[in-house]
C-alpha positions in Angstrom: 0.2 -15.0 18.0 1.1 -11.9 15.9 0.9 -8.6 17.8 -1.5 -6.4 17.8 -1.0 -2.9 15.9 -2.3 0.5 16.8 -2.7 3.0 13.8 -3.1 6.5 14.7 -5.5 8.1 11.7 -4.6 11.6 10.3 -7.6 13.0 8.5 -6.1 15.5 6.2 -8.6 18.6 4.9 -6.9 21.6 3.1 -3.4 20.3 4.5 -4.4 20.3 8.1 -5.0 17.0 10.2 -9.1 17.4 11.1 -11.3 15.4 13.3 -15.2 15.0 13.1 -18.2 13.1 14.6 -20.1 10.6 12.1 -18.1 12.5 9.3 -19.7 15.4 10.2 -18.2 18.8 12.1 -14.4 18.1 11.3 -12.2 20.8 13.2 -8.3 21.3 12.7 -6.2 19.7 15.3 -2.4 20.0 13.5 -0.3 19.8 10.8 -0.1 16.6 9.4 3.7 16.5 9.1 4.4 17.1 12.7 2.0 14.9 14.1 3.3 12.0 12.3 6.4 12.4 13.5 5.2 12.6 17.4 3.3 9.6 17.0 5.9 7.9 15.5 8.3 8.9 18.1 5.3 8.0 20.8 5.9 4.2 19.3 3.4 4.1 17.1 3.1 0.6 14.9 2.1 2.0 11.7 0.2 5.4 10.2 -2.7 5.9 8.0 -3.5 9.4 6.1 -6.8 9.9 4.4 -7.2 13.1 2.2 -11.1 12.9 3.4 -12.3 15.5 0.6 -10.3 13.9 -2.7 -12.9 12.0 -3.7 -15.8 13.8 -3.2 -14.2 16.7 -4.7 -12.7 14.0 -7.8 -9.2 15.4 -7.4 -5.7 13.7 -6.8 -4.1 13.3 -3.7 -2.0 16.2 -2.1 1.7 14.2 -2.5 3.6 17.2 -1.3 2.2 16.1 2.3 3.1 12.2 1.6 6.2 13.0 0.7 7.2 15.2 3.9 5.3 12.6 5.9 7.4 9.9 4.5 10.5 11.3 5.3 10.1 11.9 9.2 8.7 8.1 9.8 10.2 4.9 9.6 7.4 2.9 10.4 4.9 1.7 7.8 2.4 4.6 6.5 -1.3 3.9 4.4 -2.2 6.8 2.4 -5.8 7.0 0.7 -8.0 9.4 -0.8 -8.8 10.2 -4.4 -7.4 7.0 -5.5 -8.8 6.0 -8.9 -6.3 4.7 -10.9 -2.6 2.2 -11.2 -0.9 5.1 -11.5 -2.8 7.3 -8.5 -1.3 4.0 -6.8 2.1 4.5 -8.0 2.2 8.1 -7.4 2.0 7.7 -3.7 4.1 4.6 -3.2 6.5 6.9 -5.2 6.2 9.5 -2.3 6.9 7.5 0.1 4.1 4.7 1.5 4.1 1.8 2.1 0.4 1.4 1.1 -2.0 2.7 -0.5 -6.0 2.2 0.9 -8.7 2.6 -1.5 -12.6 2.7 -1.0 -14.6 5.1 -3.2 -13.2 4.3 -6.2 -12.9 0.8 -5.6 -16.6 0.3 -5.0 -17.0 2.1 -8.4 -14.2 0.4 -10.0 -13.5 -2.9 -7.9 -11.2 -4.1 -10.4 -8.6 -1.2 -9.5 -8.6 -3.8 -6.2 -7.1 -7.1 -8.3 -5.1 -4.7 -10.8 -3.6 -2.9 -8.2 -2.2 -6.4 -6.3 -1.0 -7.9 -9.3 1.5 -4.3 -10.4 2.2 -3.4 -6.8 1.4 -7.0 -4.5 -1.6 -7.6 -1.9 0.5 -6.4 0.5 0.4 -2.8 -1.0 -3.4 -3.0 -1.2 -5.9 -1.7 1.5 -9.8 -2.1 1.2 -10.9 0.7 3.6 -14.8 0.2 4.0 -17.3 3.1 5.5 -20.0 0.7 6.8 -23.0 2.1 8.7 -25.8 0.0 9.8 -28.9 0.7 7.6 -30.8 -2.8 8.9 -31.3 -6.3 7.9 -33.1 -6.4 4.4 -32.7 -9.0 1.5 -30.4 -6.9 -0.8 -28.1 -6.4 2.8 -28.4 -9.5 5.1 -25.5 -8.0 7.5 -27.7 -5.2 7.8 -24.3 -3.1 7.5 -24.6 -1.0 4.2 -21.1 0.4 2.3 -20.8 4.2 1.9 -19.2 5.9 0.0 -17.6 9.6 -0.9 -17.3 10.6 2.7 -20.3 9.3 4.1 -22.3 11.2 2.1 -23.7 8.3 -1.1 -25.1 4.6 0.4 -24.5 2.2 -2.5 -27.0 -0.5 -1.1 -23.8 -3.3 -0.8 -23.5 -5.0 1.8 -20.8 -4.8 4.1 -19.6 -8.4 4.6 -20.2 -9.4 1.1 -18.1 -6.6 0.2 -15.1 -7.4 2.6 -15.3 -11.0 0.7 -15.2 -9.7 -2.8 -12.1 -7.4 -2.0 -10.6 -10.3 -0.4 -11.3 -12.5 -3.6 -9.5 -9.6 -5.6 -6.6 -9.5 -4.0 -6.8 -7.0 -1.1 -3.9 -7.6 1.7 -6.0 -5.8 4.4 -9.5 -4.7 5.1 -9.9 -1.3 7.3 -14.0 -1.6 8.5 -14.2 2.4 9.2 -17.7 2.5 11.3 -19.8 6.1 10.6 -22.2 5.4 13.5 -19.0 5.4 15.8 -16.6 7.6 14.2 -16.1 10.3 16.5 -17.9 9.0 19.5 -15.9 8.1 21.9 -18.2 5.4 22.1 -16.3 1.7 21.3 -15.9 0.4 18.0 -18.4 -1.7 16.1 -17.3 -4.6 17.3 -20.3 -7.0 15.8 -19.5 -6.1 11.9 -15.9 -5.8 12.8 -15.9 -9.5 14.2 -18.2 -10.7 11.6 -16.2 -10.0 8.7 -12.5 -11.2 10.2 -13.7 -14.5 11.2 -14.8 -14.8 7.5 -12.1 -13.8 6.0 -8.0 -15.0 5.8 -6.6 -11.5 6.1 -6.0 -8.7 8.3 -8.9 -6.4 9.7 -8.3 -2.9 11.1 -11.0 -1.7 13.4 -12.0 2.0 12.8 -14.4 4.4 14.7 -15.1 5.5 18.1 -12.5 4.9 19.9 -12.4 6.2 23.2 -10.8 4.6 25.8 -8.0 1.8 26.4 -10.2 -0.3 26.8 -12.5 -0.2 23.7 -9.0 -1.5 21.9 -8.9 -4.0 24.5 -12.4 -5.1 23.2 -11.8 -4.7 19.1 -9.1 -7.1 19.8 -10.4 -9.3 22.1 -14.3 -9.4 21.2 -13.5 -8.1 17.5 -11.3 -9.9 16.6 -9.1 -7.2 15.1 -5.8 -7.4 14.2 -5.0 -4.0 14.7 -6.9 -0.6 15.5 -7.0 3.0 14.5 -7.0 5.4 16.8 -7.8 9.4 16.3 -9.4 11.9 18.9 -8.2 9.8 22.3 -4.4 10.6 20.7 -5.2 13.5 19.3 -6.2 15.5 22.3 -4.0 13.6 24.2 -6.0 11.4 26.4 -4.3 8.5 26.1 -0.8 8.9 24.4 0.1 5.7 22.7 2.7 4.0 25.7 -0.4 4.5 28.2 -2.3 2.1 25.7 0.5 0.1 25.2 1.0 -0.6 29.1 -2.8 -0.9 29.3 -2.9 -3.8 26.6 0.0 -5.8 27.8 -1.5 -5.4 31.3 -4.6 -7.0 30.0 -3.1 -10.0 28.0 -3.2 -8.4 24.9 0.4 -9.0 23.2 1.7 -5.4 21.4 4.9 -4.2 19.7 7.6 -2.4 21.4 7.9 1.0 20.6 10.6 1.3 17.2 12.6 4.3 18.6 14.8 6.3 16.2 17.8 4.7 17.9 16.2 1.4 17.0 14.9 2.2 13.5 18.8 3.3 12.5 20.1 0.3 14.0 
């Protein structure tokens, strides 16, 4: 069995890490650069950074921040936001991830997804997907609609058929970002989360609301994930990242030891 992965999520606004509810009310909570680093000192398995306002506002994503991200980690780091194009792609990979995650502009553009695998490899490509539950109708037989540009434009897809077109494309990894539990506190969205990875052959990231140990416990266990993000419950410091750790392995839920600096120079 592969271990599971937790992925703490820096939201990135204006150059500061930000946190909302249902994409809505973000407030500053650090500096992106410095909070990478803790985590990644804390043992964290990988990183994710959105620029949350790149493609709403149709502009490039703020390299200067990959870059000095990318040189205090040496764990595996997503970057998304504003990606549009093979060479958006390439300019972050450039600065310094190991992945880039693309959602707006692949639902407008879903051939970005298969042109992206083929000059860069699946492995390279993310599918992050807002999903929000809109309800069961014939156009969305999930019930589970995609969103786009922040939450803020429904583009009546549906969620799972969705998850297997980006698969079919050559995604390496699909991220299902839930906007009714973003922020919450409340558990992830375990039912969409589960229903698209035992459909699909590659990895699912739950995303959105969690709050608590043991709602990773659950997106593993019940959801089938194979790996979680995590924002406000590490962000506040409610749960730094060995307290889930212990929590998991304590539960049956195999994890990754924590890759040290001593370790990573090794």
């Amino acid at each position: 069995m592969l271990a599971k992965r937790i992925i703490p999520c820096l939201d990135v606004r204006a150059g500061k890490v930000t946190k909302g509810i249902r994409f809505l009310e973000n407030v500053d909570v650090g500096d992106p650069v410095a909070m990478a680093r803790y985590y990644y000192e804390q043992g964290a398995d990988e990183l994710v950074f959105y620029d949350i306002t790149a493609s709403n506002e149709r502009r490039g994503i703020m390299l200067e921040v990959v870059d000095a991200v990318a040189r205090e980690i040496f764990i595996p780091f997503s970057v998304g936001g504003g990606l549009r194009s093979l060479e958006d792609m390439r300019a972050v990979l450039l600065a310094g991830a190991e992945k880039v995650s693309i959602d707006s502009g692949a639902v407008r553009n879903p051939a970005i997804i298969s042109e992206g695998a083929r000059a860069f490899g699946s492995q390279c490509i993310v599918l992050s997907m807002q999903v929000k539950w809109t309800g069961v109708r014939p156009e969305l037989p999930s019930g589970y609609e995609v969103v786009i540009d922040g939450g803020r434009v429904f583009t009546g897809r549906d969620a799972v058929e969705w998850a297997h077109e980006g698969e079919r494309l050559g995604a390496g990894e699909l991220v299902i970002n839930s906007i009714d539990r973003d922020g919450t506190k409340s558990g992830y969205d375990l039912e969409i989360t589960r229903r698209i990875s035992e459909s699909v052959s590659i990895p699912v990231v739950a995303s959105g609301g969690a709050g608590s140990p043991d709602h990773l416990r659950d997106a593993f266990t019940r959801g089938a994930a194979d790996a979680a993000i995590v924002a406000s419950i590490v962000h506040y410091g409610e749960y730094p990242i060995p307290e889930l750790k212990r929590y998991l392995r304590a539960a049956g839920v195999e994890v990754r030891d924590a890759i040290t600096l001593e370790t990573a120079a090794k």
